[in-house]
Structures are given as C-alpha cells and as structure tokens.
C-alpha positions as CSV (number, residue, x, y, z in Angstrom):
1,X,156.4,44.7,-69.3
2,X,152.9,43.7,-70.1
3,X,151.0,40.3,-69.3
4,X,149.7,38.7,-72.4
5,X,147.7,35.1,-71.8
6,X,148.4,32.5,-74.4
7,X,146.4,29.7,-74.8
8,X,148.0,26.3,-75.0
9,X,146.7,23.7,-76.1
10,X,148.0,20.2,-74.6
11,X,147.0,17.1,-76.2
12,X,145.6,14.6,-73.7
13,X,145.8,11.5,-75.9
14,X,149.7,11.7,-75.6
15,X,151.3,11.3,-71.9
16,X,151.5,8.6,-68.7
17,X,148.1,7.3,-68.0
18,X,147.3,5.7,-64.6
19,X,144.0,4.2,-64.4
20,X,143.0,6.8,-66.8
21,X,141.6,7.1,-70.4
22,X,141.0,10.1,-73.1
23,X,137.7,9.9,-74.8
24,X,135.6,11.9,-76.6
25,X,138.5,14.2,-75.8
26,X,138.1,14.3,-72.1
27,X,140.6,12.6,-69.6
28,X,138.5,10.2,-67.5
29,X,139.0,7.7,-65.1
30,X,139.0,3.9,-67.1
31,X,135.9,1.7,-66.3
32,X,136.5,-1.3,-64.1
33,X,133.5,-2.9,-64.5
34,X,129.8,-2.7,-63.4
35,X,128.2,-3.6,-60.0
36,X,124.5,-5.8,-59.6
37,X,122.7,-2.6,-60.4
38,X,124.5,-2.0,-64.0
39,X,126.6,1.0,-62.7
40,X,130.1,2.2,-63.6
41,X,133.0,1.0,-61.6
42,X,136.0,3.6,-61.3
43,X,139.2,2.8,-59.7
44,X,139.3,5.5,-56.4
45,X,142.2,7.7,-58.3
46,X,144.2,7.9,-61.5
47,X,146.3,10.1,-63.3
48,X,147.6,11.3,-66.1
49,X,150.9,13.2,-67.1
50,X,151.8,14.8,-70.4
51,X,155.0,14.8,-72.0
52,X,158.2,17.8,-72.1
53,X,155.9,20.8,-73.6
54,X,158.9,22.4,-74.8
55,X,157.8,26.6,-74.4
56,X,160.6,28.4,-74.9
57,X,160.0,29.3,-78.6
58,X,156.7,30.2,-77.5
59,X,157.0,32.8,-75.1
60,X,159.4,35.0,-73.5
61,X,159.0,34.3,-70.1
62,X,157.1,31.5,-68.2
63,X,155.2,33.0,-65.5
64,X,152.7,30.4,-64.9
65,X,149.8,28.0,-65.6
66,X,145.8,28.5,-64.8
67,X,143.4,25.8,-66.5
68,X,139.4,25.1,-66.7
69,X,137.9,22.2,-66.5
70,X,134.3,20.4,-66.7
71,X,133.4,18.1,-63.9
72,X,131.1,15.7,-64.0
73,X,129.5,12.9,-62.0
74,X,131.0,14.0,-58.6
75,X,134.7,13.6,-59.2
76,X,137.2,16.1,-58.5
77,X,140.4,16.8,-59.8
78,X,143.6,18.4,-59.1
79,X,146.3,19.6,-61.3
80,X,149.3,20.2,-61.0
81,X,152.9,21.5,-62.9
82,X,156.4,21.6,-63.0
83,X,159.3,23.0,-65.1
84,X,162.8,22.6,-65.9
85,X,165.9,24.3,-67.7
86,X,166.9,20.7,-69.7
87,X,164.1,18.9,-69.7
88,X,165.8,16.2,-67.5
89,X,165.4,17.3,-64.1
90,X,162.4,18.7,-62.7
91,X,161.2,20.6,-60.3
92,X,158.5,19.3,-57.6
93,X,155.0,19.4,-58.6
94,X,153.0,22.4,-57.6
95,X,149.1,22.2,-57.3
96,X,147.6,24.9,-59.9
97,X,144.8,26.5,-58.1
98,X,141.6,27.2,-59.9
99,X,141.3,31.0,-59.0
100,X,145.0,32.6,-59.8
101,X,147.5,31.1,-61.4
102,X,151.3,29.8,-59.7
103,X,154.4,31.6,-60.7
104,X,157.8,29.6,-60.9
105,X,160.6,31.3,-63.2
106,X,161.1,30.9,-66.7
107,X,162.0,28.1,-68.0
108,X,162.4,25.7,-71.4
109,X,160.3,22.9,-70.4
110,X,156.8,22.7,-68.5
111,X,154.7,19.5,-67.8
112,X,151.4,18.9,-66.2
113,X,149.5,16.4,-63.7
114,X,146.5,16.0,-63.6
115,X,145.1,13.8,-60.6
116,X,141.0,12.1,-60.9
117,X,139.0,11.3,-58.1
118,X,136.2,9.5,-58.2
119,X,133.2,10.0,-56.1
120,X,132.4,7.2,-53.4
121,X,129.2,5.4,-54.0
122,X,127.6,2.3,-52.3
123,X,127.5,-0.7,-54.5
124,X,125.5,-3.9,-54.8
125,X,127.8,-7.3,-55.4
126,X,126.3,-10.7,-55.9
127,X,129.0,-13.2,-55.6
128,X,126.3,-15.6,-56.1
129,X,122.7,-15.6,-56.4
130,X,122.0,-19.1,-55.3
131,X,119.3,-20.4,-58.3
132,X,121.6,-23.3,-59.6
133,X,120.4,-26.0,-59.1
134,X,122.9,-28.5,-57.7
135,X,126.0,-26.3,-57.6
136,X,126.9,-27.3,-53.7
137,X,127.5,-30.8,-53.4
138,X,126.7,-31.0,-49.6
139,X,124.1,-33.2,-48.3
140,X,123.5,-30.6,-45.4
141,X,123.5,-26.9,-47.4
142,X,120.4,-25.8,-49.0
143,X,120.8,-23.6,-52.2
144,X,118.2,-23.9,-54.9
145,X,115.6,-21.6,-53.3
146,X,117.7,-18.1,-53.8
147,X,119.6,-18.2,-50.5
148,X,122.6,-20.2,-48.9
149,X,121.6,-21.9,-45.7
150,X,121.3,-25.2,-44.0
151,X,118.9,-28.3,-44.8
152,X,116.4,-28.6,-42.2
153,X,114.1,-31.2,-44.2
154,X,115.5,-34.2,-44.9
155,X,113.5,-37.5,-47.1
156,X,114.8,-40.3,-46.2
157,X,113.2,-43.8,-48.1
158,X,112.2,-46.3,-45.5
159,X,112.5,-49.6,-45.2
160,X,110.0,-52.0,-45.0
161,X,110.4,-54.4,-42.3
162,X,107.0,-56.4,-41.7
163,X,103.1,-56.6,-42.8
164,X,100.4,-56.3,-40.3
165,X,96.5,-56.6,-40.3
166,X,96.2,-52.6,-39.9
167,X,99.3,-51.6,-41.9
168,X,102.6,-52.2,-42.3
169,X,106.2,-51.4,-40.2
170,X,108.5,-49.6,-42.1
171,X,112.0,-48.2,-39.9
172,X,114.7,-46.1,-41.0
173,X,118.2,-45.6,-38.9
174,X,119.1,-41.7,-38.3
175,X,122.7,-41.4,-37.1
176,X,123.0,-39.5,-34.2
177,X,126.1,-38.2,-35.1
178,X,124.5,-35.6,-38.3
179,X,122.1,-34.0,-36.3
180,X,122.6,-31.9,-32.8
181,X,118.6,-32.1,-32.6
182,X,115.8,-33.5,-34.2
183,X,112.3,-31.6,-34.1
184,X,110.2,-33.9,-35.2
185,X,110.0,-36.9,-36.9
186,X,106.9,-37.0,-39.6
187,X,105.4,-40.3,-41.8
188,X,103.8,-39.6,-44.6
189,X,102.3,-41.6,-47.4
190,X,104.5,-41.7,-50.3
C-alpha cells in the first residue's frame, strides 16, 4: 500500500484560544500591553486547540500528522495531536516533531495543539515618573523634580520678635522631634 500526503487544511479562527489570537491568518500570542519603551507585551505562553476534524471520509487510514510553520520574533512553538474512534474520548497528546511525522492508528477523529512561547525580553516599567506637581501630600517627601526622595530644604517664615539699631531679631522654633540632624541653619533675606 502506497503513502499518499494530503494536505489539510485546518481553520485557525475556529477552536479554544488561551492567551492566543488569529490575525492576518496567523495564530499569535494576544497583546497585553506595552512597556515605557512602546514594545509589545506577550503573556509567557498560550494556546490554541481546534475543534473534532472529523477524517474518516477523507482518507483511508490515519497514519499521522507533520506541519510547517513561520516563526517570528523569537517565539517558539510546539504542536501537538491526538485522535479518537467517537470523538468523545481522546487519546493523550503527542508532540509532532518538525522532521518526521508521529504515527498513532487510524482513527475517525483527530485534533491539534498548538502551544506559543514567547521570547523573554527585559522591559522598562514606570510606575510613576514623579513630574506632578503636588501628588504626595507629605510635608517630608520631595517629588516635583523627577525622582521620589526625602526633603532636605525646608523654608520656614520667621517671626519677628524685636527692632534693633543694626537690624532686627527674627526666631523660629524647629521641633526636635522631625529632624534626626540638622546641617545647617541659613538666614537669608527674603
């Protein structure tokens, strides 16, 4: 008995997605979002598992599966297939390997899995990028300058106490309690 290969074509827009999306008629994984630097967020895996493909009117005999496949932008893939005489139980998946194809026996019913994986990449995240002005309502954080961190020049208004001949007193209480250390303590004119 002779081989013949048939081609069948399996339509990806019908099936169980899982974190994956068809378009432009290629399974993909679905974008999450974008990081700081305007790139593609990809969940780390998904999948995607077609419906019964009924092949018993077909073909004779079911001897097994081999596929091709474009790859792009580092991900890798893995597909696999099962079968089944009722198309109610199933057999385990089997991984299809890219340079022969798997034998199982005949049988009615065959579906395939396909598994994405995307390719790891470091990403930029800003949670916040500090410019608003006013956003932390603590007296002691410093934010308006692009960074988080903690007030090291205070103003305080003074209070004039007396006049004299050369100048004036002016005094201003600094609870000791706010501060672990002072630096220094500067008067300008104001």
């Amino acid at each position: 008995m002779a081989i013949q290969e048939i081609l069948l074509d399996i339509d990806l827009s019908v099936g169980v997605f899982q974190d994956t999306i068809v378009e432009d008629q290629k399974l993909k994984l679905r974008e999450l979002g974008h990081d700081a630097d305007a790139n593609s967020i990809y969940p780390a895996t998904g999948s995607w598992e077609s419906i019964a493909i009924r092949i018993q009117d077909k073909i004779a005999s079911f001897k097994g599966v081999a596929a091709q496949v474009d790859v792009t932008e580092g991900a890798a893939y893995k597909i696999y297939w099962s079968t089944s005489e009722d198309g109610f139980e199933w057999l385990e998946y089997e991984e299809v390997s890219s340079n022969s194809a798997v034998s199982k026996s005949p049988a009615k019913y065959a579906k395939v899995k396909i598994e994405i994986f995307a390719e790891k990449k470091y990403s930029n995240f800003y949670i916040d990028d500090f410019n608003q002005k006013d956003k932390y309502s603590n007296p002691f954080i410093e934010s308006e300058n692009g960074s988080l961190g903690l007030k090291k020049i205070y103003q305080l208004n003074m209070e004039r106490v007396s006049d004299t001949p050369t100048g004036m007193v002016l005094r201003q209480k600094v609870e000791n309690t706010k501060f672990k250390k002072v630096d220094r303590i500067r008067v300008s004119k104001g």
